[in-house]
C-alpha positions in Angstrom: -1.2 -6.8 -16.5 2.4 -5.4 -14.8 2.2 -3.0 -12.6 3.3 -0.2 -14.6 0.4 -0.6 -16.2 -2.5 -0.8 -13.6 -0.7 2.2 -12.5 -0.7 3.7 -15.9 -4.5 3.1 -16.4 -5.3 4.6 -13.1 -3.4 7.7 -13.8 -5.2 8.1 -17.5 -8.1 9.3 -15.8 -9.0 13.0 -14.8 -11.0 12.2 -11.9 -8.3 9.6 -10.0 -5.6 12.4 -10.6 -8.0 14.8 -8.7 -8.2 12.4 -5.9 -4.4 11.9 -5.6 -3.3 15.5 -5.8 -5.9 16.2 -3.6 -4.6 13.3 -1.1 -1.4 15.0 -1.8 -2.3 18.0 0.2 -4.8 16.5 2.6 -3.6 12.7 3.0 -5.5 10.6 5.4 -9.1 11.6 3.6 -12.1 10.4 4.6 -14.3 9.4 1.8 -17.1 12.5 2.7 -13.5 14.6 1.9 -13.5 13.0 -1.4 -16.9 13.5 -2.3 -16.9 17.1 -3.8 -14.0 16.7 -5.9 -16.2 15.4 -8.7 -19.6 15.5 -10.1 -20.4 11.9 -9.5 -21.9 10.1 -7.0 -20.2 8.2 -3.6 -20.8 4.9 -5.3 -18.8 6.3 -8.7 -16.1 7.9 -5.7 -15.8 4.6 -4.1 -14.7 3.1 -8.0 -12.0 5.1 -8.5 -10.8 4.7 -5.1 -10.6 0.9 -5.9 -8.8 1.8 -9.0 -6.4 3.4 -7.1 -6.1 1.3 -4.6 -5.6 -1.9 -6.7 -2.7 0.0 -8.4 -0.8 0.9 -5.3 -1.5 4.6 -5.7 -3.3 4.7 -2.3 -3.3 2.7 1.2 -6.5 2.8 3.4 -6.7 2.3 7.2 -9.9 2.2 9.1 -10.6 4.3 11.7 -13.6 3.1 13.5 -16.4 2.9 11.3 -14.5 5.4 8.7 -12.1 4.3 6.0 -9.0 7.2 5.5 -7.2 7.2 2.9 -3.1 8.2 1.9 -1.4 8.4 -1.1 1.0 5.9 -1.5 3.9 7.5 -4.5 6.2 4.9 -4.6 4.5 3.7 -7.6 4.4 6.8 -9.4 8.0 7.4 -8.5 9.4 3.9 -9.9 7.4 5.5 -13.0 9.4 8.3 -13.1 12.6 6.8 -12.8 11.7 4.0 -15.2 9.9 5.9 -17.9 10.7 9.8 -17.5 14.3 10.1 -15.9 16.1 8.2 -18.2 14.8 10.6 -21.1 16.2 13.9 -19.5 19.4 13.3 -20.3 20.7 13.1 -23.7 19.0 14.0 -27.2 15.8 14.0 -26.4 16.4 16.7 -23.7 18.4 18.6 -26.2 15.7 18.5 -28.6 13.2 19.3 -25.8 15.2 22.9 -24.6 15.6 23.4 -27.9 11.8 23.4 -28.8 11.3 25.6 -25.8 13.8 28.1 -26.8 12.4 28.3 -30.5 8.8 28.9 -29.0 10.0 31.8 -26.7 8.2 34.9 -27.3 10.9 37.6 -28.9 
């Protein structure tokens, strides 16, 4: 597997984006931070968090006997430029503004 797409599969699901937006606003998490964000238990927490850490999405430093944990973006932003930026420009952004202006509410 590439890294695109460990990176892909850890962004498919819900409960690892909840973890990154919310390291997005409080990086450096502890995992008793993390805990609440879903209706699982530490051990299903701790999975994801794997998940995320095998892909790059996240970096982990110990801090005596507690793990924190940081978002790392540079994978999702080699993403962006290699997937999403290149198709803003050009037709398919036309066709894109163009949906959006059809849709508008009169």
């Amino acid at each position: 597997m590439d890294d695109d797409d460990g990176v892909f599969k850890a962004l498919a699901d819900p409960t690892r984006r909840r973890l990154l937006d919310h390291l997005f606003v409080h990086d450096g998490a502890r995992l008793a931070d993390l805990e609440g964000l879903a209706d699982m238990t530490r051990f299903g927490i701790m999975k994801h968090l794997r998940v995320l850490e095998e892909a790059g999405l996240i970096t982990t430093r110990r801090s005596g006997r507690e793990k924190l944990h940081y978002l790392n973006a540079v994978p999702i932003r080699l993403i962006h430029d290699r997937w999403i930026d290149k198709y803003r420009a050009g037709p398919a952004a036309y066709l894109a503004d163009l949906k959006h202006e059809l849709e508008k509410e009169p």
